[in-house]
MARBA-3410 file (N, C-alpha, C, O; in Angstrom, 1 decimal):
70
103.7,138.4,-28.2,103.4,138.2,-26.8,102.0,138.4,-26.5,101.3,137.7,-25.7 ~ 101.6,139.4,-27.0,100.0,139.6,-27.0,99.2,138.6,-26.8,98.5,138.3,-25.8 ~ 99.2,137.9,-28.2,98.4,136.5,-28.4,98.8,135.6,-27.5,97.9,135.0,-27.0 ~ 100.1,135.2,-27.1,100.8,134.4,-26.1,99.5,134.8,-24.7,98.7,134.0,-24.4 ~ 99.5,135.7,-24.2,98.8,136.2,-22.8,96.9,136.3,-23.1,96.1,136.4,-22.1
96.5,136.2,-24.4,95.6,136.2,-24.6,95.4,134.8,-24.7,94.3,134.5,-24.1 ~ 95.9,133.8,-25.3,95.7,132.1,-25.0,95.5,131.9,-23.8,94.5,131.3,-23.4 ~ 96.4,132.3,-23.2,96.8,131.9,-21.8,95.3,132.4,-20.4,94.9,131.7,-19.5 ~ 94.8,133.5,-20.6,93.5,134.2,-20.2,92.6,133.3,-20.8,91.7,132.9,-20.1 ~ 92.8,132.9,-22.1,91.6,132.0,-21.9,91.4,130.3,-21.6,90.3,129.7,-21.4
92.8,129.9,-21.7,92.8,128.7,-20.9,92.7,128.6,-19.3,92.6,127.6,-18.7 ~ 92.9,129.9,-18.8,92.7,130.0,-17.5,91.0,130.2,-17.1,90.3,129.6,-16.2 ~ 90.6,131.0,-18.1,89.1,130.5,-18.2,88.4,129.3,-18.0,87.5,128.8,-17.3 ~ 89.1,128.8,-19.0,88.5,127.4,-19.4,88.7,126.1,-17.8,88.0,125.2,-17.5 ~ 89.9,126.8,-17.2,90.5,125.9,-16.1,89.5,126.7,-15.0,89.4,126.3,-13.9
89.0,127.2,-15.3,88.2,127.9,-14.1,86.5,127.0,-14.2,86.1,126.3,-13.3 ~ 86.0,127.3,-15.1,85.3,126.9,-15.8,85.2,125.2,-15.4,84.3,124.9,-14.6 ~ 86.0,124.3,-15.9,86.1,123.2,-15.3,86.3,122.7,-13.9,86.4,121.5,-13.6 ~ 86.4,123.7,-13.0,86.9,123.7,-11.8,85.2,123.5,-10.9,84.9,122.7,-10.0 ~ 84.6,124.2,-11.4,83.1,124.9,-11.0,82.0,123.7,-11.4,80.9,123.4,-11.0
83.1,122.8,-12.7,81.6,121.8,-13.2,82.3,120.5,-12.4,81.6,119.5,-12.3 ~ 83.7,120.4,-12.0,84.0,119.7,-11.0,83.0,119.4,-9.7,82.5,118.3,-9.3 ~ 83.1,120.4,-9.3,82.5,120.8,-7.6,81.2,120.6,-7.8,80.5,120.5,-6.8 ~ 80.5,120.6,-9.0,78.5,120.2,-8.7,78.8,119.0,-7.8,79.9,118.3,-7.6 ~ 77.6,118.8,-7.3,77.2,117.3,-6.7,76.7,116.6,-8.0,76.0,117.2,-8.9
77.1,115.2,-8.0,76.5,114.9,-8.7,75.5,113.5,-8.3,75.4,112.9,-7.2 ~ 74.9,113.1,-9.2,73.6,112.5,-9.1,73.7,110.8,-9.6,74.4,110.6,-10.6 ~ 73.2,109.8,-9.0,73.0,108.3,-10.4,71.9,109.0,-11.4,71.3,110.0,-11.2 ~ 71.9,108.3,-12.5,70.6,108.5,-13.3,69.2,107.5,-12.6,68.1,107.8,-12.8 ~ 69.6,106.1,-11.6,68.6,106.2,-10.8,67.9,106.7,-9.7,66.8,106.4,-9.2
68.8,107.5,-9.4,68.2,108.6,-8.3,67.8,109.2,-8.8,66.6,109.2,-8.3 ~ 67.8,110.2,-9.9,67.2,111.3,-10.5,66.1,110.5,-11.1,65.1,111.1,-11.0 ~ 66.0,109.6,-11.6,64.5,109.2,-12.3,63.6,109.0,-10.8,62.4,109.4,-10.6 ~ 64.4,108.4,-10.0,63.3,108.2,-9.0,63.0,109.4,-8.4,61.8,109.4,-8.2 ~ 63.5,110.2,-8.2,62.9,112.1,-7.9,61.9,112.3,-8.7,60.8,112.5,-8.4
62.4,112.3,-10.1,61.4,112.4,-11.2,60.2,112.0,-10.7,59.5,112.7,-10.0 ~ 60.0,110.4,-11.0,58.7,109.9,-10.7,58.5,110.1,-9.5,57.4,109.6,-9.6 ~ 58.5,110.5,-8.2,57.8,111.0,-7.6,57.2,112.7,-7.7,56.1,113.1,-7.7 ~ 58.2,113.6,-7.8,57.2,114.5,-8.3,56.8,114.6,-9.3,56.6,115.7,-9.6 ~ 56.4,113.8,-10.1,55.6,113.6,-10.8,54.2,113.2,-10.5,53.2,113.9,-10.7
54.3,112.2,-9.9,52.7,111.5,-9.0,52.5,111.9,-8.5,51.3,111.9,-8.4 ~ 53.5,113.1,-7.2,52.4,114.2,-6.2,52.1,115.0,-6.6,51.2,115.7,-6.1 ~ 52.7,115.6,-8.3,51.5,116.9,-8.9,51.1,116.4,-10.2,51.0,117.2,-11.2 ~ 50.8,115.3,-10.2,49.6,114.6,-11.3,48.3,115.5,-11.5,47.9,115.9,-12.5 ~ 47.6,115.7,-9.9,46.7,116.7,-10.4,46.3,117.5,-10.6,45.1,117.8,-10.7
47.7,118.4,-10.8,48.1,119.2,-11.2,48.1,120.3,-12.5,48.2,121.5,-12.7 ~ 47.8,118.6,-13.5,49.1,118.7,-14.5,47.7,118.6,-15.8,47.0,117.6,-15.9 ~ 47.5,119.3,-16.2,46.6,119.6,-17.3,46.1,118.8,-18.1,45.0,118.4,-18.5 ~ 47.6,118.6,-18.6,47.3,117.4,-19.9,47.5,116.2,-19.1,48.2,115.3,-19.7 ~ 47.1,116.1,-18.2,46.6,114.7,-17.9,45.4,114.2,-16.8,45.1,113.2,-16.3
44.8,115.6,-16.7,43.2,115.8,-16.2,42.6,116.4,-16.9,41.5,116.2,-17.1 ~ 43.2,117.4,-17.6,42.2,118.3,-18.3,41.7,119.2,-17.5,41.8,119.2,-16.2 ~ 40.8,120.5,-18.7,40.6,121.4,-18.1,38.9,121.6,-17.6,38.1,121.3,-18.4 ~ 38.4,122.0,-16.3,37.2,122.2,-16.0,36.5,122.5,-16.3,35.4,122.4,-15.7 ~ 37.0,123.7,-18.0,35.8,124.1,-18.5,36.5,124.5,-19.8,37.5,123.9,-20.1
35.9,125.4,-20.6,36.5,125.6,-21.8,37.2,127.0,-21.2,38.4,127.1,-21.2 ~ 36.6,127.8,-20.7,36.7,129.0,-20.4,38.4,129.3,-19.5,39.2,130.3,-19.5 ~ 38.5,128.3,-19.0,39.3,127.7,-18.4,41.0,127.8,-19.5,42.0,128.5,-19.5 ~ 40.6,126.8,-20.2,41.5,126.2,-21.4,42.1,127.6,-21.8,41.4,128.6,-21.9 ~ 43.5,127.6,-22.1,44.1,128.9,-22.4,44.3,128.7,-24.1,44.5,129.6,-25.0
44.3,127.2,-24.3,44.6,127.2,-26.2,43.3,126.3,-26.9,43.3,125.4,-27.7 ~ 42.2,127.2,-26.0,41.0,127.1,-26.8,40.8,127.8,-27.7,41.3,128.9,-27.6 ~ 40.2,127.4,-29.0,40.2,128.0,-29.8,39.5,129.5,-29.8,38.4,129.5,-29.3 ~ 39.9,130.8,-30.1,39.2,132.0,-29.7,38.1,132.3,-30.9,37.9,131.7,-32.0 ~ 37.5,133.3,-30.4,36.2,133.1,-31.3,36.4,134.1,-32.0,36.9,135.1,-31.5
35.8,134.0,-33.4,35.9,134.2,-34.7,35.5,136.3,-34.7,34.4,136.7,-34.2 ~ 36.1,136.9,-35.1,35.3,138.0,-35.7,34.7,138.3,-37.2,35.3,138.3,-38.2 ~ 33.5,138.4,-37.0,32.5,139.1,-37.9,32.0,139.9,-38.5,30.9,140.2,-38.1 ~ 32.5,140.6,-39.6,32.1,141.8,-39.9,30.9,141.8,-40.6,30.7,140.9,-41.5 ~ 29.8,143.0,-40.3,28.8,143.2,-40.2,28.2,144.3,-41.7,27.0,144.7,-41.8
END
């Protein structure tokens, strides 16, 4: 009986679980690309790797500089 009530707990999970991914809203994949591409183009200049950085100092995976022992 144990295992009987312990199946059963977790198919009720699982029914729960599918209940919750029921109820999202969902989306076309052309609506979502078109969201995409637009925030995309309003924080273009934003976006690093595709202006780049204003300085080196700037740049966070600039190469760091070397230590020297003396």
């Amino acid at each position: 009986m144990d295992v009987m009530s312990s199946s059963l707990q977790q198919q009720r999970i699982v029914v729960e679980q599918l209940r919750r991914e029921a109820s999202i809203e969902r989306q076309t994949v052309s609506e979502s690309c078109a969201k995409m591409m637009k925030y995309i183009t309003e924080h273009e200049q934003e976006d690093y790797l595709l202006t780049g950085f204003t300085s080196q100092k700037v740049n966070p995976f600039r190469e760091k500089s070397s230590c020297t022992v003396l």
